[in-house]
C-alpha beads as a LAMMPS data file, in Angstrom:
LAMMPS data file: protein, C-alpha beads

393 atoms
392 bonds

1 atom types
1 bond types

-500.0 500.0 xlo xhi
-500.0 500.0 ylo yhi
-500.0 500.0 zlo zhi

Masses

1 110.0

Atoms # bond

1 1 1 -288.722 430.958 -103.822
2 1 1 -290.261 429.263 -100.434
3 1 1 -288.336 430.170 -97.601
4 1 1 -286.580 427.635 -95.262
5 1 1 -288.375 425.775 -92.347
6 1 1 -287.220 427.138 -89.214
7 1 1 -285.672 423.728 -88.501
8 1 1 -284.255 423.894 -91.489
9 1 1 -282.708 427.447 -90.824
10 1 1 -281.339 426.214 -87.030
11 1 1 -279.390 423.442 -88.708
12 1 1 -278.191 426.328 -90.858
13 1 1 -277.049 428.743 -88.558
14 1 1 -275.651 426.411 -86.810
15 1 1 -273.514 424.901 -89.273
16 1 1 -272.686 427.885 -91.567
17 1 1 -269.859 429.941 -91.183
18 1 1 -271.177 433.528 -90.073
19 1 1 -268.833 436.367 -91.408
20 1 1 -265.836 435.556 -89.815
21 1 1 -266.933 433.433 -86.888
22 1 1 -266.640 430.471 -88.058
23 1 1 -265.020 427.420 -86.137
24 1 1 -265.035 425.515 -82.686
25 1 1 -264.123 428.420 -80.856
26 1 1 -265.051 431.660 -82.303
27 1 1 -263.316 434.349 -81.628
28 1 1 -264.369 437.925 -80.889
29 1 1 -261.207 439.604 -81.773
30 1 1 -261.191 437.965 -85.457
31 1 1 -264.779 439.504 -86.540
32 1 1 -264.945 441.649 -88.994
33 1 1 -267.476 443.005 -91.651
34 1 1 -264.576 443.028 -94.421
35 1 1 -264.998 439.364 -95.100
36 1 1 -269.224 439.741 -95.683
37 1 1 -269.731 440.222 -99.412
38 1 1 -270.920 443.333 -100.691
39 1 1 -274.149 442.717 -103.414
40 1 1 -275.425 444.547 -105.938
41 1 1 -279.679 444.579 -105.234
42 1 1 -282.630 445.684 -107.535
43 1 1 -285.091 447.532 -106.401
44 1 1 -287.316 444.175 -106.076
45 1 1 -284.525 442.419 -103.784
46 1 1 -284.381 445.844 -101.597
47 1 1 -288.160 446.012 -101.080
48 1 1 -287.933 442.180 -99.744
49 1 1 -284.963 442.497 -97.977
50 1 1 -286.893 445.476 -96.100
51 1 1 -289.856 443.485 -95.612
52 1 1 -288.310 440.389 -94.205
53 1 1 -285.619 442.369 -91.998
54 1 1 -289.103 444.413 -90.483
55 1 1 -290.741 441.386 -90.116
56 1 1 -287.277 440.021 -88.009
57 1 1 -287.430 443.040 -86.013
58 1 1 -290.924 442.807 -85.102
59 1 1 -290.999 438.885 -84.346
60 1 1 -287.587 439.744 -82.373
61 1 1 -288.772 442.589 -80.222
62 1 1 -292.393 439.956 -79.478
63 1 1 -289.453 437.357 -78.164
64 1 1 -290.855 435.248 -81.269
65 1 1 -287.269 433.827 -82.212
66 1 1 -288.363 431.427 -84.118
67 1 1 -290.123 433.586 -86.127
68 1 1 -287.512 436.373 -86.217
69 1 1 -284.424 433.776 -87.073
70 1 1 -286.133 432.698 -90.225
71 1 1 -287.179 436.219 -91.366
72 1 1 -283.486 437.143 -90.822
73 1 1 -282.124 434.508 -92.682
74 1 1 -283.756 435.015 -95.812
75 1 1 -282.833 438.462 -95.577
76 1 1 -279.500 437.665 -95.274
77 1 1 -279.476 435.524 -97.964
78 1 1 -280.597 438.492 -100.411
79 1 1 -277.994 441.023 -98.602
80 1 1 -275.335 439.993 -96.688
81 1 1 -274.811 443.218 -94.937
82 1 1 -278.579 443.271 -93.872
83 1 1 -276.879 444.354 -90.889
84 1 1 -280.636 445.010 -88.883
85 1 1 -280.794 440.857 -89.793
86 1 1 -277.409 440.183 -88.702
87 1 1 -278.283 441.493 -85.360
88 1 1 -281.201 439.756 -85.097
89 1 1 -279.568 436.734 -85.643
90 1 1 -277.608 437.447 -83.451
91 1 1 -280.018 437.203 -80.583
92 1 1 -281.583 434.311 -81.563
93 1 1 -278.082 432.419 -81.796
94 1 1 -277.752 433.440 -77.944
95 1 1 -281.187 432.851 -77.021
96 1 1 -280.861 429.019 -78.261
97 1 1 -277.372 428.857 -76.317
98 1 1 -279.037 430.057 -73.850
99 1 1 -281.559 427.089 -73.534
100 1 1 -279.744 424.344 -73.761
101 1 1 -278.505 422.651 -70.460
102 1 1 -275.443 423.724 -69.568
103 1 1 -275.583 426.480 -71.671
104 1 1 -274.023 426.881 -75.103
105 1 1 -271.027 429.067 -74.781
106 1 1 -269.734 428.774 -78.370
107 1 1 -272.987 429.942 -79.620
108 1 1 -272.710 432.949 -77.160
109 1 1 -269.089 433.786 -78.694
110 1 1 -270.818 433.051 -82.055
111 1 1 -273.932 435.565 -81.567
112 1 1 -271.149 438.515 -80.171
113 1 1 -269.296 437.898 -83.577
114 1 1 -272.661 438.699 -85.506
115 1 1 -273.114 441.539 -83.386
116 1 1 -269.309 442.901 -83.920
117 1 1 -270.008 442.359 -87.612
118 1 1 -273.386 443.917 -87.586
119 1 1 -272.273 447.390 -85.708
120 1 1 -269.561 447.508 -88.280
121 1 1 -271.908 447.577 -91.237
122 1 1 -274.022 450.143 -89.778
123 1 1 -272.585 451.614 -86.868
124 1 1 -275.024 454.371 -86.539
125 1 1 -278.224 452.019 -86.415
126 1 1 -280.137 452.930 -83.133
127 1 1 -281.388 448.425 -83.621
128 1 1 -278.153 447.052 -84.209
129 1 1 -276.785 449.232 -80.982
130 1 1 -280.303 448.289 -79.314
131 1 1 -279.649 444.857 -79.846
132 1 1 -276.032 444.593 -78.790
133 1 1 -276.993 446.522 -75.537
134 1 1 -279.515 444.215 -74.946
135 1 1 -277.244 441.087 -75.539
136 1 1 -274.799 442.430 -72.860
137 1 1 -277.406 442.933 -70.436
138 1 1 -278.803 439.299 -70.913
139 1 1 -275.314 438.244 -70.776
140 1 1 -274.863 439.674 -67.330
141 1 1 -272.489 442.642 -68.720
142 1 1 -275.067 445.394 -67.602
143 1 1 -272.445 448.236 -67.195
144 1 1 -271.213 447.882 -70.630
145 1 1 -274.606 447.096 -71.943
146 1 1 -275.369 450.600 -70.946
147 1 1 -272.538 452.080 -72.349
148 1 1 -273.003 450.674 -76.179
149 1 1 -276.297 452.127 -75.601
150 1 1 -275.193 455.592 -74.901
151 1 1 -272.580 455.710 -77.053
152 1 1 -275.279 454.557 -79.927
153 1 1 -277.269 457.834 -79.130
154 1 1 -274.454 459.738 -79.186
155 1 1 -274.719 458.177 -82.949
156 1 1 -277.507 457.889 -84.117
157 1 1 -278.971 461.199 -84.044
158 1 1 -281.555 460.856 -86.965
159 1 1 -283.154 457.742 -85.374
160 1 1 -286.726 458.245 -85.959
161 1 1 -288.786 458.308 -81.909
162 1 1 -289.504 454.572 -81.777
163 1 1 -285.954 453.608 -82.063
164 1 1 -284.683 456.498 -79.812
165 1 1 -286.968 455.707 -77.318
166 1 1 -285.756 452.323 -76.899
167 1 1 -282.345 452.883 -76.916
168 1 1 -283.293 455.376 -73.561
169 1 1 -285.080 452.711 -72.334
170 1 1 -282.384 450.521 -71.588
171 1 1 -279.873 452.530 -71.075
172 1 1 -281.873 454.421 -68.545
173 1 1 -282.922 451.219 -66.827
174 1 1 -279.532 449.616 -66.565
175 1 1 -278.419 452.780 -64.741
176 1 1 -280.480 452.938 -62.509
177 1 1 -279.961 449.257 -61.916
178 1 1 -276.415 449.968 -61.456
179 1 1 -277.573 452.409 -58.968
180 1 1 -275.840 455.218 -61.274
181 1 1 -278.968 458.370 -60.657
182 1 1 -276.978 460.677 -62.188
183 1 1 -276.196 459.062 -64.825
184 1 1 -279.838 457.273 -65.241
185 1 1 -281.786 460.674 -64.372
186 1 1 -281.511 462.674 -67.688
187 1 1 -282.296 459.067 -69.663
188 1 1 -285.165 458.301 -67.701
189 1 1 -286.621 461.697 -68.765
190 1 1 -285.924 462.085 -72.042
191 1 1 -287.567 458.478 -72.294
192 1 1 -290.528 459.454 -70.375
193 1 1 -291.145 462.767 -72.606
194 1 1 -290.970 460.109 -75.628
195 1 1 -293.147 457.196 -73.744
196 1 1 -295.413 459.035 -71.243
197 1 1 -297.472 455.764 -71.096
198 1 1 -294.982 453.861 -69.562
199 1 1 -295.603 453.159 -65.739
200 1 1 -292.288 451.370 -65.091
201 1 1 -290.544 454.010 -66.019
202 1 1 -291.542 456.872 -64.832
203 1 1 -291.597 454.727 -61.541
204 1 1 -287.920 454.164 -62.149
205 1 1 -287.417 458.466 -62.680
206 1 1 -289.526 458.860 -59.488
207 1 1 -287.319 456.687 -57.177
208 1 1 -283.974 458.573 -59.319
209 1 1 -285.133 461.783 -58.027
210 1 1 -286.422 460.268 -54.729
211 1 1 -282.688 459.011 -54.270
212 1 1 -280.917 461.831 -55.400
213 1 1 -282.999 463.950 -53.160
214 1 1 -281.264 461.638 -50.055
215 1 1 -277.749 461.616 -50.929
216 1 1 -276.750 465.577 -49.809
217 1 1 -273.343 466.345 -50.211
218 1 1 -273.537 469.418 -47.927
219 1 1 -276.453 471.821 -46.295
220 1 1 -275.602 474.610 -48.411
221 1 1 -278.567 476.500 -50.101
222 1 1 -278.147 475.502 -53.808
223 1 1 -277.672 471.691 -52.760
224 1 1 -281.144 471.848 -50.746
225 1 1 -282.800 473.522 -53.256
226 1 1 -281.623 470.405 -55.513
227 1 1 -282.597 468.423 -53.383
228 1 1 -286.254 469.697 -52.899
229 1 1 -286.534 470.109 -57.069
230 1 1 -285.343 466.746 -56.752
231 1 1 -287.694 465.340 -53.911
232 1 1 -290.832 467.396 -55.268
233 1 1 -290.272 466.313 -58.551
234 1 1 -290.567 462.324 -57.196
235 1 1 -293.676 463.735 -55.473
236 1 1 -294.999 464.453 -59.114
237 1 1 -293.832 461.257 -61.094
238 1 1 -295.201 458.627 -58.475
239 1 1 -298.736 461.028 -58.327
240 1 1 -298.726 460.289 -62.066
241 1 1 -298.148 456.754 -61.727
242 1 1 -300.616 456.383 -59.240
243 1 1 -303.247 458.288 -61.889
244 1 1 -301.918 455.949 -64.480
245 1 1 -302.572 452.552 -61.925
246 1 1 -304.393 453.725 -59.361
247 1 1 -304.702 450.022 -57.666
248 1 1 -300.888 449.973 -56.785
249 1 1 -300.429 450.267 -53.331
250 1 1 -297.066 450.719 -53.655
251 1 1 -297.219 453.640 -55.932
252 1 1 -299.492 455.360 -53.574
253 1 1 -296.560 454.164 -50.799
254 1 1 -293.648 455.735 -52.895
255 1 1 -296.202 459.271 -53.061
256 1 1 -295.950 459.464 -49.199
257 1 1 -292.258 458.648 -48.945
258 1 1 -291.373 461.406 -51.350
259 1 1 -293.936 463.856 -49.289
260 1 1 -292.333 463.109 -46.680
261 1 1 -288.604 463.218 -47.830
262 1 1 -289.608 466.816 -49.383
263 1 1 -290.652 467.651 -45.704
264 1 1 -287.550 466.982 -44.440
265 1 1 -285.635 469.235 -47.133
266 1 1 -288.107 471.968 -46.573
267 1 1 -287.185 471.253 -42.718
268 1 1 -283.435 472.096 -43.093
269 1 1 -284.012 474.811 -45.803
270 1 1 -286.238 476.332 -42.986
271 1 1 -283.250 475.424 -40.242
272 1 1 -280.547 477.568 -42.498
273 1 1 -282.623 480.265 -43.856
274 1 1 -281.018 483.699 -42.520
275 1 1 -284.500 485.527 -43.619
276 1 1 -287.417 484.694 -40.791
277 1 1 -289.984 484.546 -43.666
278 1 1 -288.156 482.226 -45.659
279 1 1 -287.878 480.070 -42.553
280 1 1 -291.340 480.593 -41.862
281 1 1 -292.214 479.542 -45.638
282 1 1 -290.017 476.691 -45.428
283 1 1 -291.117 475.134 -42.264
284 1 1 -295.089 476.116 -43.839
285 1 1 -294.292 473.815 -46.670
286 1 1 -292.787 470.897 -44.595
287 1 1 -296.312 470.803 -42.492
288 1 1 -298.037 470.836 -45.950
289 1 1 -296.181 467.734 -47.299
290 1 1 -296.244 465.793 -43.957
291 1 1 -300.184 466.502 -43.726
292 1 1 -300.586 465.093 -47.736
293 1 1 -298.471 462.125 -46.510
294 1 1 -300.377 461.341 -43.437
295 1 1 -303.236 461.864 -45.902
296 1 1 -301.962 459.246 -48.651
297 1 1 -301.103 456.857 -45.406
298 1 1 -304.787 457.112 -44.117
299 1 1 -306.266 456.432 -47.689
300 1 1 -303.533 453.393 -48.285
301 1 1 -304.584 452.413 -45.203
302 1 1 -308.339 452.195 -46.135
303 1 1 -307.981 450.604 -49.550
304 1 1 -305.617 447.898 -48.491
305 1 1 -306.198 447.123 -45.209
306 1 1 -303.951 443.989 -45.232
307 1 1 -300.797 446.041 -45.604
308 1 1 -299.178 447.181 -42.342
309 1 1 -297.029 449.744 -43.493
310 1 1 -298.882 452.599 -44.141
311 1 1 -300.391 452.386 -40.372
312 1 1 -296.315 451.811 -39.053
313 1 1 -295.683 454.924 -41.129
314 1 1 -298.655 456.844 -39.808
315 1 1 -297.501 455.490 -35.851
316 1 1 -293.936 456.897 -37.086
317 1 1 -295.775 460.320 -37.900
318 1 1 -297.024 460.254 -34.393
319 1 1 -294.039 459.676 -32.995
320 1 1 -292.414 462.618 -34.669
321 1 1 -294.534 464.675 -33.599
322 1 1 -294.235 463.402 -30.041
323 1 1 -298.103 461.898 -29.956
324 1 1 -296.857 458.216 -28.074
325 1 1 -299.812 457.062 -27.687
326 1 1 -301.289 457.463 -30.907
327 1 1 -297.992 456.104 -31.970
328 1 1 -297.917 452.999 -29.637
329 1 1 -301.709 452.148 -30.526
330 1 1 -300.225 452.577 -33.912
331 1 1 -297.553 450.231 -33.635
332 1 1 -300.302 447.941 -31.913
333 1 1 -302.837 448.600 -35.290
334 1 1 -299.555 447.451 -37.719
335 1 1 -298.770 444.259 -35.797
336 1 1 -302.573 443.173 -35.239
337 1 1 -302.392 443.437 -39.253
338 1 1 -298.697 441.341 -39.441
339 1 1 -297.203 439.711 -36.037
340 1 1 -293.954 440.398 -37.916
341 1 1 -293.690 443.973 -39.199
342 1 1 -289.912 444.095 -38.067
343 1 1 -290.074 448.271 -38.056
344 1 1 -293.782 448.246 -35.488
345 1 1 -291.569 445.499 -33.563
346 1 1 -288.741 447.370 -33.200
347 1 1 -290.152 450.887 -32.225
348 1 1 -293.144 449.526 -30.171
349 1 1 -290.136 447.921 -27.932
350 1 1 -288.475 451.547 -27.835
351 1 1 -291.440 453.151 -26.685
352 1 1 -292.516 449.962 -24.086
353 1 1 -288.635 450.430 -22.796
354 1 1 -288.958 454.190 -22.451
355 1 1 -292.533 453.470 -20.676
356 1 1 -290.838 451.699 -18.161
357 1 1 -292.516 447.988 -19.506
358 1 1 -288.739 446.385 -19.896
359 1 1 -290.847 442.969 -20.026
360 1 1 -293.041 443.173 -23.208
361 1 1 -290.133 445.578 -24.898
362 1 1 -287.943 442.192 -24.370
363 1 1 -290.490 440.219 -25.985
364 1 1 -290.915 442.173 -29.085
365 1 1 -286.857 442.310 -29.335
366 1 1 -287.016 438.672 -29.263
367 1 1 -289.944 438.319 -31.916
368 1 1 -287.537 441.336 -34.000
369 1 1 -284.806 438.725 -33.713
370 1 1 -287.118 436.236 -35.416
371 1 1 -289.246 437.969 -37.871
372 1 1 -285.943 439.233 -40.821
373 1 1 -286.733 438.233 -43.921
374 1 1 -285.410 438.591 -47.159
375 1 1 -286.980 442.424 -47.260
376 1 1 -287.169 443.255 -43.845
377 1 1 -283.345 442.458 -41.948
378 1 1 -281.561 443.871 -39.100
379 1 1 -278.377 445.385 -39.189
380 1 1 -275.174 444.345 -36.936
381 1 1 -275.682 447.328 -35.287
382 1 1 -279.606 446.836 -34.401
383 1 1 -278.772 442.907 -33.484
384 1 1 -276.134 443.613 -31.242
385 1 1 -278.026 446.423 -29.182
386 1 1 -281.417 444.220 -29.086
387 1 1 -278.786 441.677 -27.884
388 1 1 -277.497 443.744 -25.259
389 1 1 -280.669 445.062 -24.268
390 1 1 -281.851 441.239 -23.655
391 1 1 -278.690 440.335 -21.782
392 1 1 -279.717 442.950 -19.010
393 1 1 -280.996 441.672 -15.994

Bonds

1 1 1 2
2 1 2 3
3 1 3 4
4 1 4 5
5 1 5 6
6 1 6 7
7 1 7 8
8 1 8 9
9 1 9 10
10 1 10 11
11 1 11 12
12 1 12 13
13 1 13 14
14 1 14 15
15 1 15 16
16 1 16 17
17 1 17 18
18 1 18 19
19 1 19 20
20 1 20 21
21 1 21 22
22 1 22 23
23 1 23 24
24 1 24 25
25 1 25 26
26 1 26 27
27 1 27 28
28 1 28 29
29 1 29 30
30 1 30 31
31 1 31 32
32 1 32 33
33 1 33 34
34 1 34 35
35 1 35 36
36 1 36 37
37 1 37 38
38 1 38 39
39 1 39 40
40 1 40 41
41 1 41 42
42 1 42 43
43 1 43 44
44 1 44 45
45 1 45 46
46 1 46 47
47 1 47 48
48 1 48 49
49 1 49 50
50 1 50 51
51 1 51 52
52 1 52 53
53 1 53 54
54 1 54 55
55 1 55 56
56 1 56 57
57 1 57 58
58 1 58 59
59 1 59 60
60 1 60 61
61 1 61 62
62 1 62 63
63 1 63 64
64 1 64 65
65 1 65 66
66 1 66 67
67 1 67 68
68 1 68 69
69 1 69 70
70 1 70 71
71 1 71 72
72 1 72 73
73 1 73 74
74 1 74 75
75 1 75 76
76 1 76 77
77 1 77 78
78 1 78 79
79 1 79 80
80 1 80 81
81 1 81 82
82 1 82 83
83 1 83 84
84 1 84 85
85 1 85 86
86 1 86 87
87 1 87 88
88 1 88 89
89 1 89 90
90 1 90 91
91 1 91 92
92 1 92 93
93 1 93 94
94 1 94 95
95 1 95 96
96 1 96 97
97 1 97 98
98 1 98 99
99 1 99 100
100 1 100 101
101 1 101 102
102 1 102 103
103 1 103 104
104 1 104 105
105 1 105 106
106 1 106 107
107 1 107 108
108 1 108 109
109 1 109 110
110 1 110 111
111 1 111 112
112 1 112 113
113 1 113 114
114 1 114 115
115 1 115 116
116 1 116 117
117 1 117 118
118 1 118 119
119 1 119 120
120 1 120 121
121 1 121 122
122 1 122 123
123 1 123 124
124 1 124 125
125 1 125 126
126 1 126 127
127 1 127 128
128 1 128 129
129 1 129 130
130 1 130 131
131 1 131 132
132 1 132 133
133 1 133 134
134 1 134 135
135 1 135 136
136 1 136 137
137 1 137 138
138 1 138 139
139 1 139 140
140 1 140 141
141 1 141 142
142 1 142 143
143 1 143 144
144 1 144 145
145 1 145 146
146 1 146 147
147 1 147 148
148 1 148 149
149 1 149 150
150 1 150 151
151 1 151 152
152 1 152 153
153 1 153 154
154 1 154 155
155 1 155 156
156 1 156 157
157 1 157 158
158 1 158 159
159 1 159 160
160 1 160 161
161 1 161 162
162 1 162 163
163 1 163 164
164 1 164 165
165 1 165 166
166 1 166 167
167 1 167 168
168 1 168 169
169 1 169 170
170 1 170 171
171 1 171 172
172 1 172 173
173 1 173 174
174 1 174 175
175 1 175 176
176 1 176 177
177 1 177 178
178 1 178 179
179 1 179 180
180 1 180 181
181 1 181 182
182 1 182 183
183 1 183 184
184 1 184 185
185 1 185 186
186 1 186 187
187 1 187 188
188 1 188 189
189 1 189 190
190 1 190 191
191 1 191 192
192 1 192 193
193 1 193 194
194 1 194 195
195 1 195 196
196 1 196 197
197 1 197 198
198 1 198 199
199 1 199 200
200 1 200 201
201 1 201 202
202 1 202 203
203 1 203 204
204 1 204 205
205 1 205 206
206 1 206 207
207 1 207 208
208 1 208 209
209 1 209 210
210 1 210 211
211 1 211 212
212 1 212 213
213 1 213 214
214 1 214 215
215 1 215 216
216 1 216 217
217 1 217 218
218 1 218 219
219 1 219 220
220 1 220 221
221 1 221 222
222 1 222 223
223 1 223 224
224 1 224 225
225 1 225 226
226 1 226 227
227 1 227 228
228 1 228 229
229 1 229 230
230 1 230 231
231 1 231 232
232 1 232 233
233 1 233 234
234 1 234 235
235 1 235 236
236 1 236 237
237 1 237 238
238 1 238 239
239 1 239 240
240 1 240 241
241 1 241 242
242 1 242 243
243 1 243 244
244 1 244 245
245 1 245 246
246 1 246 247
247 1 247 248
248 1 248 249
249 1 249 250
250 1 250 251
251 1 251 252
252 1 252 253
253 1 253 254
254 1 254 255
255 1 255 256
256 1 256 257
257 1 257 258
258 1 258 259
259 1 259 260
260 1 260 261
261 1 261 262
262 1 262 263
263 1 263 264
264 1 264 265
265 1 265 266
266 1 266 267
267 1 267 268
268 1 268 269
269 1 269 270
270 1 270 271
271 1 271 272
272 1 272 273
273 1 273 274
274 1 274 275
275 1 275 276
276 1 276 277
277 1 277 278
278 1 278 279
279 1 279 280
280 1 280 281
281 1 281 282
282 1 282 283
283 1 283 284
284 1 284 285
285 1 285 286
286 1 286 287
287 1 287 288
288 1 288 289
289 1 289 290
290 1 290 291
291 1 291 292
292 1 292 293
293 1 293 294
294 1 294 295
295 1 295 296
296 1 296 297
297 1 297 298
298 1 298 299
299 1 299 300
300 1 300 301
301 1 301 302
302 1 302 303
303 1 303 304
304 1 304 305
305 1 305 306
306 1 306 307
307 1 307 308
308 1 308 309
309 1 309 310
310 1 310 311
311 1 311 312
312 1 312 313
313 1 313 314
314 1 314 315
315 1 315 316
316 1 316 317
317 1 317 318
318 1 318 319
319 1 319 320
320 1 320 321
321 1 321 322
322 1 322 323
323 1 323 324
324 1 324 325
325 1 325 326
326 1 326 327
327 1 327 328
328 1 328 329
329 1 329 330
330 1 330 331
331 1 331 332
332 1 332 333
333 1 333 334
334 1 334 335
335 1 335 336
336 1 336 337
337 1 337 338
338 1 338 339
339 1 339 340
340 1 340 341
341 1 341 342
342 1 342 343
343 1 343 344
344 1 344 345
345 1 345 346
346 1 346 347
347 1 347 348
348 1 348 349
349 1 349 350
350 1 350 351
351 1 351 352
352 1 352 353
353 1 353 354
354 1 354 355
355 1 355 356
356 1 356 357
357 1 357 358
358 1 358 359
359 1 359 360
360 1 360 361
361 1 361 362
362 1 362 363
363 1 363 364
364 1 364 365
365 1 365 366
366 1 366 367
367 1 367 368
368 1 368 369
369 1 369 370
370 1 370 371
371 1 371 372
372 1 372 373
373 1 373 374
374 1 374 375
375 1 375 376
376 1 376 377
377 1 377 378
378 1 378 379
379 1 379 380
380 1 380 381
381 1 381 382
382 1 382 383
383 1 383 384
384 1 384 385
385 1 385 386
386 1 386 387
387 1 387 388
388 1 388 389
389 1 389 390
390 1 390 391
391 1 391 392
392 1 392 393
């Protein structure tokens, strides 16, 4: 038999009732898989049920919804409880909502029903948990999103790689959008051991670690040594993102801002050591990651010489290490590059101010004042010092 036109098919889903959803309003609460028909298949209808429900999946996961909608119907109209289908209709009922102007809310309640449906047929199927998790997301509900797709690992245990590796996609990247590292960290590896090709990712684990490495809870010896597995192993994520796109400046960026936070760690491990050689190690191993950075810095610096931070960075450097001048020439290098590098502004007017040059440090305060953008912004704090600073006679 041909299958329907796609036009055809959006008329149908439309129209047709959809296990329990049917109606104006549809509502949530109401669907359930007991009202979908249970069918008896031959071997012939299971074979095309699996090839059309594949074929849905794999238009689906391409964002092909036309494509994917029609597969999934014909499925469904072998097996009712094609519940791989169901969820794929699903998302391209919500996907047309979406489109239309204002968007379609009823087909938004409608696509959740499918979903609800779907997850009771097969509540164990990494897709059908993939899918709903992926709804919520698009839908704005990113916290639970991440939560259906946990609990769906939990589940589905047998998942084959592919479909496991998906699920701790997501729900490693809408924890760490939520800003929950603890909770994103052990996702974001398991998904990188599965997909070490993915650059995104393991850009995501890097800046995990990175941020975990930040947030100390005390100076106590275990937390530090955390905290430098933690910072180190940033160091190692971002050097193999860099291999993987070496023309990413801000890969190479993130490499020296993990150096550099695992100097600092090594710094107070060295500061609270009781043994003189583990101080002496510690503060040995702080040098070594501030020299890499500086290193990274200079060869950032090189390749992209139209980006001003990694010469502000390299001035900072300086400046730690009490070198002004190579810091203030630094400061001077970063804002020949971009008049409005808010950080060169704002420490080049420290240092003029310490120099005794309360003129030009007034200046660059006021150009601070007018150079925030949507990246770079002062805090309250910073405005009203710069603001008393200026108010001095």
């Amino acid at each position: 038999m041909r299958a329907p036109s796609a036009s055809l098919l959006l008329l149908l889903l439309l129209a047709a009732p959809a296990g329990g959803c049917a109606g104006v309003t549809p509502r949530i609460d109401r669907a359930t898989a007991a009202d979908v028909p249970s069918v008896q298949l031959s071997p012939a209808e299971q074979a095309s049920v699996r090839t059309h429900v594949e074929r849905a999946m794999a238009a689906v996961i391409r964002r092909q919804f036309d494509e994917a909608g029609e597969a999934a119907e014909v499925a469904l109209a072998i097996d009712p409880r094609a519940a791989r289908a169901r969820a794929v209709r699903a998302l391209v009922i919500a996907q047309r909502g979406a489109v239309e102007d204002p968007p379609n809310l009823q087909a938004e309640r409608q696509a959740e029903c499918e979903l609800v449906i779907a997850g009771e047929i097969a509540p164990n199927d990494a897709f059908v948990g993939w899918v709903h998790a992926l709804f919520l997301a698009e839908a704005g509900h990113v916290s639970a999103a991440a939560e259906v797709a946990e609990a769906t690992l939990r589940r589905a245990g047998n998942a084959p790689p592919s479909e496991r590796s998906a699920l701790l996609g997501i729900a490693g990247r809408y924890r760490y959008e939520l800003g929950e590292e603890r909770l994103a960290l052990p996702l974001l590896q398991d998904y990188v051991s599965l997909r070490p090709d993915d650059v995104a990712a393991r850009f995501r684990l890097g800046y995990t670690l990175l941020r975990l490495s930040s947030h100390l809870r005390d100076e106590s010896v275990p937390v530090l040594l955390d905290a430098r597995w933690q910072s180190e192993g940033a160091v190692a994520a971002f050097t193999r993102c860099a291999e993987q796109s070496p023309g990413d400046d801000d890969v190479h960026m993130a490499i020296a801002t993990a150096r550099l936070r695992a100097a600092e760690v090594q710094q107070v491990l060295g500061r609270v050591a009781r043994d003189e050689a583990d101080r002496a190690t510690a503060r040995a191993a702080a040098d070594a990651h501030r020299q890499q950075a500086a290193a990274v810095l200079r060869a950032v610096a090189e390749r992209f010489p139209a980006n001003a931070e990694p010469v502000f960075r390299l001035a900072v450097l300086d400046q730690q290490r009490n070198d002004l001048a190579a810091a203030k020439a630094g400061y001077e290098q970063a804002l020949a590059i971009d008049a409005r590098h808010l950080g060169s502004l704002l420490n080049l007017a420290r240092l003029c101010a310490d120099a005794g040059e309360p003129e030009r440090a007034a200046t660059l305060l006021r150009e601070a004042l007018a150079s925030e953008s949507e990246t770079a912004r002062l805090t309250d704090d910073e405005k009203k010092r710069i603001q008393e600073f200026l108010r001095q006679p």
